[in-house]
Z-matrix of the N, CA and C atoms (Angstrom, degrees):
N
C 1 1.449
C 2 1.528 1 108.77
N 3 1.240 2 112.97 1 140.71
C 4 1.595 3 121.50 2 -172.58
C 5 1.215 4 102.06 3 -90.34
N 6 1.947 5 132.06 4 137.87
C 7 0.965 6 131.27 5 135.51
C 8 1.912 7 141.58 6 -31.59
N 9 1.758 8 117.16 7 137.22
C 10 1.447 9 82.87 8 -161.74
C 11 1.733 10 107.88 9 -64.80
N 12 1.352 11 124.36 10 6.67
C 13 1.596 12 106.76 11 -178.17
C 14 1.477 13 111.87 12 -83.11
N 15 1.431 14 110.78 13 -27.89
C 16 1.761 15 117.60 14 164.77
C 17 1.411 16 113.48 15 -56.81
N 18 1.034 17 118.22 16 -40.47
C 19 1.305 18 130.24 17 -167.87
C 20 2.254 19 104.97 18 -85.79
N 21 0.669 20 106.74 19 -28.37
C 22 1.609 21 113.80 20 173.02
C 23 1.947 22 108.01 21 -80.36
N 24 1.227 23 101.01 22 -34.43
C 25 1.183 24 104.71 23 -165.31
C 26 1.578 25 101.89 24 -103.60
N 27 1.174 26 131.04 25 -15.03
C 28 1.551 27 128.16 26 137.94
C 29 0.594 28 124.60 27 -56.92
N 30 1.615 29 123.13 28 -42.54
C 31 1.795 30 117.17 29 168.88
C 32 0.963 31 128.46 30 -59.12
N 33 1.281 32 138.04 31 -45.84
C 34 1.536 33 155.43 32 131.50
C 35 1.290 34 100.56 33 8.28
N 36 1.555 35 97.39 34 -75.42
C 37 1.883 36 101.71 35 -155.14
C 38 1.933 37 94.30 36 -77.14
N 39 0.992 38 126.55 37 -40.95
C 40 1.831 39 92.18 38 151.85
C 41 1.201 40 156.40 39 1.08
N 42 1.667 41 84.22 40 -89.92
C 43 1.339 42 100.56 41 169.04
C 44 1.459 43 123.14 42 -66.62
N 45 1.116 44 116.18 43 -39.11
C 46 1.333 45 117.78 44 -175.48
C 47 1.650 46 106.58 45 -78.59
N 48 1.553 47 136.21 46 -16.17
C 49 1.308 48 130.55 47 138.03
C 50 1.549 49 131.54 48 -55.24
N 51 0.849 50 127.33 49 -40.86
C 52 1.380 51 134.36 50 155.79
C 53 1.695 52 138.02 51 -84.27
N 54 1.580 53 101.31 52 -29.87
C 55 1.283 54 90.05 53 166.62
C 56 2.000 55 112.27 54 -102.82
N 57 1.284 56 85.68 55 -30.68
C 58 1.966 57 92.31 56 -178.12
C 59 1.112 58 104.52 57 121.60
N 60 1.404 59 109.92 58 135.75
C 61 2.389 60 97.28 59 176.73
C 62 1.318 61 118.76 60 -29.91
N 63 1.433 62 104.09 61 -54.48
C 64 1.566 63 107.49 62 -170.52
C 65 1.478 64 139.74 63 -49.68
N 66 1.901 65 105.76 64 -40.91
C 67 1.234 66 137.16 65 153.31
C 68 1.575 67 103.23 66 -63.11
N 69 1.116 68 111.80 67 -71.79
C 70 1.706 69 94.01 68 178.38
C 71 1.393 70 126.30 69 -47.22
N 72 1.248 71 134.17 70 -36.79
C 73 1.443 72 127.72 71 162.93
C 74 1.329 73 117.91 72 -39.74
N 75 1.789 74 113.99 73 -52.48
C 76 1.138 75 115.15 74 -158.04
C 77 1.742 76 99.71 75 -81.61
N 78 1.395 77 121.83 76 1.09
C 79 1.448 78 123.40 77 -174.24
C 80 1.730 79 88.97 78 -84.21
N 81 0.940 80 117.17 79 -85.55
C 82 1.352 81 118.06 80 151.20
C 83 1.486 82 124.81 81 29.27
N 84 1.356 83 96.34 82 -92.61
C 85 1.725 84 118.76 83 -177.43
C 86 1.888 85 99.54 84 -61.49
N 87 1.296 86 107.64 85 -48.33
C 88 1.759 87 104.46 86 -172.98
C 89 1.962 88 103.50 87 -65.18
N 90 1.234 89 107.58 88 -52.57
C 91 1.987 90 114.79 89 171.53
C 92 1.970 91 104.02 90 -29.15
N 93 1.815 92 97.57 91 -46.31
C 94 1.422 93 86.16 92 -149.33
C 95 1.470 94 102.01 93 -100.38
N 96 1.764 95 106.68 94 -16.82
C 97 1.607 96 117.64 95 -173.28
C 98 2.208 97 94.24 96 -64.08
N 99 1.319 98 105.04 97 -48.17
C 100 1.411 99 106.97 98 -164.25
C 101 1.381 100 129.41 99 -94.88
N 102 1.474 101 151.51 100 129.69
C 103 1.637 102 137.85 101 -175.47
C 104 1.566 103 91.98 102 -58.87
N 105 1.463 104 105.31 103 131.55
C 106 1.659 105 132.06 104 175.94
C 107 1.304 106 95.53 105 -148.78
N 108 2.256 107 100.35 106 131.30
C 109 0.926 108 120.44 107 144.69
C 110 1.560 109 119.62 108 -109.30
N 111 1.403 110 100.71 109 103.56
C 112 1.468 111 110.98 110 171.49
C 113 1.440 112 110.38 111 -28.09
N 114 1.536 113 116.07 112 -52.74
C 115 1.156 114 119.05 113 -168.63
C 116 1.426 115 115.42 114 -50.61
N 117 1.252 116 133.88 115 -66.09
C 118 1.556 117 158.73 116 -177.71
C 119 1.588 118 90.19 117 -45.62
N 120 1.458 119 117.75 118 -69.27
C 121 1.290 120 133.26 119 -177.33
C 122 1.402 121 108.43 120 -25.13
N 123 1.740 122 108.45 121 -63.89
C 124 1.623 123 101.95 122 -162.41
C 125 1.638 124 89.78 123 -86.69
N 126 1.101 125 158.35 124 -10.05
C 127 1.423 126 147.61 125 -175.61
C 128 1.606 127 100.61 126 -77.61
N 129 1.096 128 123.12 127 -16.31
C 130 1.429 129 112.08 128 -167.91
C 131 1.907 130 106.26 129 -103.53
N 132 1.611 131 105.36 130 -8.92
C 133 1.116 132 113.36 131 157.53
C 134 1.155 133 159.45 132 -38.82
N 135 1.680 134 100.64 133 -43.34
C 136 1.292 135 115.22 134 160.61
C 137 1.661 136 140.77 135 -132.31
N 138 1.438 137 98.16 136 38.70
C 139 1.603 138 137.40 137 -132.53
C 140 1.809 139 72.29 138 -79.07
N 141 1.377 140 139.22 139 -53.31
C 142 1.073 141 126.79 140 -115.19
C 143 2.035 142 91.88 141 -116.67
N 144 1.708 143 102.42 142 2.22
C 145 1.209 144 118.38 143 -164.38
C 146 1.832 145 90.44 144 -101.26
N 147 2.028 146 105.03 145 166.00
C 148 1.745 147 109.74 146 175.31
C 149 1.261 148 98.16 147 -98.92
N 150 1.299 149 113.63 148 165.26
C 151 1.359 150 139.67 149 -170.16
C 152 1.937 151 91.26 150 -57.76
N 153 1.551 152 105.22 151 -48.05
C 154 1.536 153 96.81 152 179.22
C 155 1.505 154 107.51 153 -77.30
N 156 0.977 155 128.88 154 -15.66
C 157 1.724 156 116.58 155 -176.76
C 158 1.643 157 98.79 156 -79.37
N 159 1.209 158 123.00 157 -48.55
C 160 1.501 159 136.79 158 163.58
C 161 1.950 160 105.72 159 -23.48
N 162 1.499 161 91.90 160 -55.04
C 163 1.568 162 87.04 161 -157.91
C 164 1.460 163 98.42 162 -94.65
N 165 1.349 164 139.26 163 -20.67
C 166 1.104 165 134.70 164 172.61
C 167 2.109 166 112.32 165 -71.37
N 168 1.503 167 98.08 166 -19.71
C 169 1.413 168 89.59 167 171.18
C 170 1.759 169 104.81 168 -92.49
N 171 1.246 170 131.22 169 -5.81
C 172 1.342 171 109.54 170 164.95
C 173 1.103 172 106.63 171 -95.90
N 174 1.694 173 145.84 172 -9.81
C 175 1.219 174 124.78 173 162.11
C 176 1.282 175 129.04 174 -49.46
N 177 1.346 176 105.97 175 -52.09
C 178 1.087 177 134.33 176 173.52
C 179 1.628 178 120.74 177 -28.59
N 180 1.759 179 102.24 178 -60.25
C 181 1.113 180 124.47 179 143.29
C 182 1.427 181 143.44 180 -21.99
N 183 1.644 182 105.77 181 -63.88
C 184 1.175 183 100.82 182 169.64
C 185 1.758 184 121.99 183 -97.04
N 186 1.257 185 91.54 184 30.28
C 187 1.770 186 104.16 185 167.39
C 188 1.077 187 110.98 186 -95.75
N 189 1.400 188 128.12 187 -35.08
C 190 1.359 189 157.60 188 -129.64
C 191 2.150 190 77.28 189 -103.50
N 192 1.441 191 110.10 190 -74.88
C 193 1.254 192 122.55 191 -176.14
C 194 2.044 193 109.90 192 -44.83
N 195 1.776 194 81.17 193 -49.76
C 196 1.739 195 84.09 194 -176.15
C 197 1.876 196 117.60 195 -42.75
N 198 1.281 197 75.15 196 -60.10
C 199 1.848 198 99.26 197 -179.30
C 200 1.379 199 126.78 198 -42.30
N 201 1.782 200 105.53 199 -35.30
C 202 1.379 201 115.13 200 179.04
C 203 1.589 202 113.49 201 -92.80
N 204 0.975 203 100.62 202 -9.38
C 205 2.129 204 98.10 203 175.45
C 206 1.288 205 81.06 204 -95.66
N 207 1.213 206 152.68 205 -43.61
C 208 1.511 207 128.96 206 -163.03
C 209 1.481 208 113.83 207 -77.29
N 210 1.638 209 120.07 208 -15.56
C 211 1.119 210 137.93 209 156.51
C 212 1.843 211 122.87 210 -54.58
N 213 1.290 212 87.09 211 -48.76
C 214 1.555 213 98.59 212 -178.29
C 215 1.452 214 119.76 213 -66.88
């Protein structure tokens, strides 16, 4: 289990891989400027997707994950 400073500072390097520092800042500032429940947030995500489209996009996923630690 990760400490929360491992865990802040993974998030970081995330966002700032995928979105770019700049975009990640501003993810940042909007998370902390506004009341967010993550929770609600990601449930409404894939509301409109099937239980198999659901699970074929996290396979997908964790192939995607598999592939890159075996890369590293």
């Amino acid at each position: 289990m990760m400490i929360d400073t491992e865990i802040r500072l993974k998030g970081v390097q995330v966002l700032a891989e995928y979105l770019g520092d700049v975009e990640a800042e501003r993810f940042i500032a909007l998370i902390q400027r506004e009341p967010f429940d993550y929770t609600k947030w990601r449930q409404g995500m894939d509301e409109d997707l099937s239980i198999e489209e659901i699970s074929k996009k996290a396979m997908a996923l964790r192939m995607k994950d598999t592939e890159q630690s075996h890369a590293s």
